[in-house]
C-alpha positions in Angstrom: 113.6 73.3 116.8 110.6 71.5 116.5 107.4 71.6 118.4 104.4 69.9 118.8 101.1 71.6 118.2 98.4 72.2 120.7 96.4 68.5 121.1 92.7 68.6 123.3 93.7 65.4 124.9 94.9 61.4 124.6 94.0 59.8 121.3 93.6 62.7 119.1 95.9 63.6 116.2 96.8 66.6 114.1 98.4 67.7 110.7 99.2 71.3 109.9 99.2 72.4 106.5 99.6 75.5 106.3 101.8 78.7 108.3 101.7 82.5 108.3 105.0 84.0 107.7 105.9 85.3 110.9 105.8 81.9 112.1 103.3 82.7 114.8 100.2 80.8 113.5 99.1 77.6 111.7 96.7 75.9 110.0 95.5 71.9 110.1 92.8 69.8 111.4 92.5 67.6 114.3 91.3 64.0 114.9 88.5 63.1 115.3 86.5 63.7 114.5 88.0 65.6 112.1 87.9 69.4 112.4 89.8 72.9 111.1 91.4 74.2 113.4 93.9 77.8 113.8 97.2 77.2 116.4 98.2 80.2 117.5 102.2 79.4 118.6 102.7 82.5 120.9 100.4 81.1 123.3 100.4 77.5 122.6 96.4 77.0 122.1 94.2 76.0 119.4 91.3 77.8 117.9 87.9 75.1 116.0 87.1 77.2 113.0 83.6 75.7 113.2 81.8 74.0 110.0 79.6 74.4 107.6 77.1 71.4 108.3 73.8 71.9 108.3 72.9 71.3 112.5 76.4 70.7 113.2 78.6 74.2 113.2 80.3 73.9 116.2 81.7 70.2 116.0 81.2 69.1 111.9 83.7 68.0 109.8 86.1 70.3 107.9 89.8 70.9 107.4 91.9 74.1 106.8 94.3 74.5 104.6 95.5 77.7 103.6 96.1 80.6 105.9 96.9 84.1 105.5 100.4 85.9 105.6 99.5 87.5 109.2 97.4 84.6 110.2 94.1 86.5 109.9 91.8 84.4 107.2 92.3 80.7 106.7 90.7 78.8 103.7 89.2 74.8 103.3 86.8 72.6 102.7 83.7 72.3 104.9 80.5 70.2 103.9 81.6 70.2 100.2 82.1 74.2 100.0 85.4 75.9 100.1 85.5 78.1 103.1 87.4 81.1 104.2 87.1 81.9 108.0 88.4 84.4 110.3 87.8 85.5 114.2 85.5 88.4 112.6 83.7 86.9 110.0 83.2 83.0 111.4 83.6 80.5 108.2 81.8 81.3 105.3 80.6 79.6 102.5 81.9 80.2 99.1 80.4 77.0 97.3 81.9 74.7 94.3 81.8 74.8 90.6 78.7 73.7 90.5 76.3 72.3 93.4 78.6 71.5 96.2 77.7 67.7 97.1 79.1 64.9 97.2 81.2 64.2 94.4 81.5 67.7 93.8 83.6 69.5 96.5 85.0 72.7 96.6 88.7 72.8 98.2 90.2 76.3 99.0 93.9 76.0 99.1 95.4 79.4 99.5 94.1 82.9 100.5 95.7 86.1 99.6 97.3 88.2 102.8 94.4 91.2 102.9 92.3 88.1 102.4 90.2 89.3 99.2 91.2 86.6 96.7 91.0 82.9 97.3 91.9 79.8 95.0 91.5 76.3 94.9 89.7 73.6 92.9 86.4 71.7 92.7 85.3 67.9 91.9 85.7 65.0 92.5 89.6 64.4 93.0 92.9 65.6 91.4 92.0 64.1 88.3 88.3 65.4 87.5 89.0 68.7 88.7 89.2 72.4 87.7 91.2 75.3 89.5 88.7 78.5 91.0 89.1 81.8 91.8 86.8 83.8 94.7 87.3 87.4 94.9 85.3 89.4 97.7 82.2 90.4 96.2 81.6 87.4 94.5 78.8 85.1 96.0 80.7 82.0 94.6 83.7 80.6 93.6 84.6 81.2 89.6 86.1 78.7 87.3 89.5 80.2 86.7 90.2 79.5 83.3 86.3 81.4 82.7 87.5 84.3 84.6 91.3 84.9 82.6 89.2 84.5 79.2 86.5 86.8 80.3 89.3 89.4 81.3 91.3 89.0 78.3 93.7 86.4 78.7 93.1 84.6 75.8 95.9 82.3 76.4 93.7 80.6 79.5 92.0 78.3 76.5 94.6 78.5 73.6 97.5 77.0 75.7 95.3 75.2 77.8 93.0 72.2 78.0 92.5 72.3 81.4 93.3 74.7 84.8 92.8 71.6 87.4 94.5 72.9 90.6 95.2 76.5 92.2 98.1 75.5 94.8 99.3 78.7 95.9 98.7 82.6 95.4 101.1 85.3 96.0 100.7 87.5 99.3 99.5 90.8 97.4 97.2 88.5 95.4 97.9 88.8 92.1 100.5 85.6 91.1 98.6 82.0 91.2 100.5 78.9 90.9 99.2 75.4 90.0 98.8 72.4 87.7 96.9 72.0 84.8 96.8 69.9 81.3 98.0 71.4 78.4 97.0 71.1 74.4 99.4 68.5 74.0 97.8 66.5 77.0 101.0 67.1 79.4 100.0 67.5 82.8 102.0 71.1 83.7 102.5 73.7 86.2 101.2 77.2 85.6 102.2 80.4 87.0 99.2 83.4 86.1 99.6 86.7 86.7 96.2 88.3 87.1 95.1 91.0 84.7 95.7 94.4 86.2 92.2 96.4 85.4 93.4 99.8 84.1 91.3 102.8 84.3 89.7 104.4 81.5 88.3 108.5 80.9 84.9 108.7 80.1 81.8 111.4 79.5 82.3 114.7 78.8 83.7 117.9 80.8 82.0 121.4 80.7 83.6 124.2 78.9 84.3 126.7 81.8 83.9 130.8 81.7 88.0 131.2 80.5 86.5 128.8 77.6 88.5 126.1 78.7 87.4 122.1 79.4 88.5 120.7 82.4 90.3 117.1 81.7 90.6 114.3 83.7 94.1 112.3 84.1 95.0 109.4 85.7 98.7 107.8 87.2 99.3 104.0 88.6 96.0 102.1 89.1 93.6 101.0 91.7 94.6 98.6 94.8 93.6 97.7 97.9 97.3 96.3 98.1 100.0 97.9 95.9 101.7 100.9 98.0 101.7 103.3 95.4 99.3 106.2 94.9 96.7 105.8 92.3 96.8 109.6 91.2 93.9 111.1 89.7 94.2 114.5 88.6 92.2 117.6 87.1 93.8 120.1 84.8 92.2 123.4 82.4 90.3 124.1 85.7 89.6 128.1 86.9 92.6 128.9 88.9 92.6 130.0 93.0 88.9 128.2 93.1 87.9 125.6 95.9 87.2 122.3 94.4 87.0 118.3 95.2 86.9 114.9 93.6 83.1 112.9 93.6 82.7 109.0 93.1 80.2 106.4 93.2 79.5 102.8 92.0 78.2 103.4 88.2 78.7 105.5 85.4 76.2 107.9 83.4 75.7 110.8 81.3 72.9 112.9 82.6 72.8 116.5 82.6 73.1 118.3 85.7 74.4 122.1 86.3 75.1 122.9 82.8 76.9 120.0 82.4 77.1 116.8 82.7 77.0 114.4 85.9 78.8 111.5 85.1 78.8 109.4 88.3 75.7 107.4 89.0 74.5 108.5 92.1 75.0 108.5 95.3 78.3 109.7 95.5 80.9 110.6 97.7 82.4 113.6 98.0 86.7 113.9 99.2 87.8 117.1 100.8 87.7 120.4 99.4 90.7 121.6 97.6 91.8 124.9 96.3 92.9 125.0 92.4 96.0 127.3 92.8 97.9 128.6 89.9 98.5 132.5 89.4 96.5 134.6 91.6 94.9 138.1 90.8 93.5 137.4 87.0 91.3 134.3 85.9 93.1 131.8 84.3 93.2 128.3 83.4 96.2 127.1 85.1 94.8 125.7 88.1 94.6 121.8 88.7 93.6 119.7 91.5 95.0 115.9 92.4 93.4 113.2 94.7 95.2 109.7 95.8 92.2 107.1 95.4 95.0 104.4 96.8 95.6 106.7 99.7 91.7 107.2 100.3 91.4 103.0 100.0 93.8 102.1 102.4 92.5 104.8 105.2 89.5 102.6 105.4 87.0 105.5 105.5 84.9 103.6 103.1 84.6 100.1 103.4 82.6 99.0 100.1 86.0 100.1 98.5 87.1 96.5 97.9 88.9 94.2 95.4 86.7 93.5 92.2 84.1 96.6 92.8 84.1 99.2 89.8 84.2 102.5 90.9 83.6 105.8 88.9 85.1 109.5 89.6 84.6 113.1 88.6 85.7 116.9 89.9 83.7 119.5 90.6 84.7 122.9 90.8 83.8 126.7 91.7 83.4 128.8 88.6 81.3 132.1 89.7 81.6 133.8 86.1 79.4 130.6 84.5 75.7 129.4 84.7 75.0 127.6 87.0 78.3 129.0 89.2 80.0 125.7 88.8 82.3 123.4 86.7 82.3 119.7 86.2 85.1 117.7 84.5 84.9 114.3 82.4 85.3 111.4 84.5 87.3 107.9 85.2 85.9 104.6 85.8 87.9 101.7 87.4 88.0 98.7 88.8 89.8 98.1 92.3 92.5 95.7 91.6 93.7 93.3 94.6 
């Protein structure tokens, strides 16, 4: 059955472009003048998302065109910038290739469902234009052919002249579907999978009191959105001896307690946890485990978003050693969406 959408009054008009997935929300503009605005469909209302002209918030021009699986963040145009907005945040800003004026506009398309990754395109119309990325932390929008090559798809230049338009991005963020030009000067669609940054072991552990070096491993990867643990692990570590996993924001190699501290500080400490393994003589069979995926999703700390690089390290009890405590080597990562 069709509906019509919420209307203010006589002699305006609407367009929706955009739906969550349950159905229960949308995403247009009205006119006129022409605004963005959010329908929710349970109640029948509409919601102005505001706009981003200078004097003119509340009533400016702008239009919405992506919104969210759950109907949370919607992305558009506003004043030249591409926007992403939500009842929390209000619409912000996240500019154009370039200075956003006129002839120069930045159009957000599609927004991911946790609302961390946004594409689109910039310029002056479908022809002059090139497809961009914005991930939460950046303070602008990213060509997105600039940002595959810089993260080692190579194939973002040698396949392609040109990435002109981002359409559409998958819900967990990481498929983005478009047009582009290729090297034999055929306009194309695309499909990208973004590159998945793996964690890497770093810096050195210190050799305990059984003469063993406690090792870092690692399972799965980091993501605010994949629902599957990100498993980092400690083995070679004293057994029956109370423990926990540290992180921070930056890595280093300074010596600290014998060792070496290998998270650039401040850091965070996780819960205590006991090594295990044999009890009664020392040994080197005890281990320790934390889910950083687990520890993301709680929401505990919220700088743990996509696109920040995080580093980790275990510390331990080790009363037979100078200074009475162990370190391991560490992991750095980035948190993918």
């Amino acid at each position: 059955m069709d509906i019509g959408l919420w209307l203010p009054g006589p002699g305006w008009s609407s367009r929706a472009n955009a739906v969550s997935a349950d159905g229960n929300f949308a995403a247009g503009l009205i006119t006129s003048p022409q605004r963005a605005i959010r329908w929710n469909l349970t109640t029948g209302t509409g919601q102005y998302l505001g706009s981003l002209e200078p004097g003119n918030t509340v009533f400016g021009s702008s239009t919405a065109q992506g919104i969210s699986a759950d109907g949370t963040w919607v992305v558009g145009t506003s004043n030249y910038n591409a926007f992403r907005w939500s009842a929390a945040t209000g619409m912000q800003a996240l500019g154009a290739l370039g200075i956003p004026a006129f002839g120069n506009a930045g159009y957000a398309t599609a927004v991911s469902a946790d609302g961390k990754v946004v594409v689109g395109w910039s310029g002056a119309n479908f022809i002059n234009s090139q497809a961009f990325i914005w991930r939460e932390g950046m303070t602008s929008v990213m060509n997105l052919q600039d940002y595959l090559f810089n993260n080692g798809v190579t194939a973002a230049y040698s396949q392609w002249q040109v990435l002109k338009i981002a359409t559409d991005i998958s819900a967990d963020g990481r498929f983005i579907v478009g047009s582009g030009t290729n090297t034999n000067n055929q306009s194309e669609g695309f499909r990208i999978e973004l590159p998945v940054f793996q964690p890497q072991a770093y810096c050195t552990g210190k050799v305990n009191s059984q003469g063993c070096t406690p090792t870092v491993a690692f399972t799965g990867y980091a993501s605010v959105s994949l629902n599957q643990p990100f498993q980092i692990s400690c083995s070679n570590v004293l057994n029956d001896k109370s423990g926990l996993l540290f992180y921070g924001f930056g890595q280093i190699a300074a010596p600290f307690q014998g060792g070496f501290l290998c998270v650039q500080p401040p850091t965070v400490r996780t819960a205590v946890q006991l090594s295990g393994g044999p009890v009664g003589f020392p040994s080197c069979l005890g281990s320790y485990t934390f889910d950083f995926n687990a520890h993301i999703r709680s929401g505990v700390d919220t700088r743990l978003v996509t696109g920040i690089g995080c580093a980790a390290q275990f510390w331990m009890r080790d009363p037979a050693s100078t200074p009475t405590t162990g370190l391991s080597n560490a992991v750095g990562f980035l948190i993918n969406p």
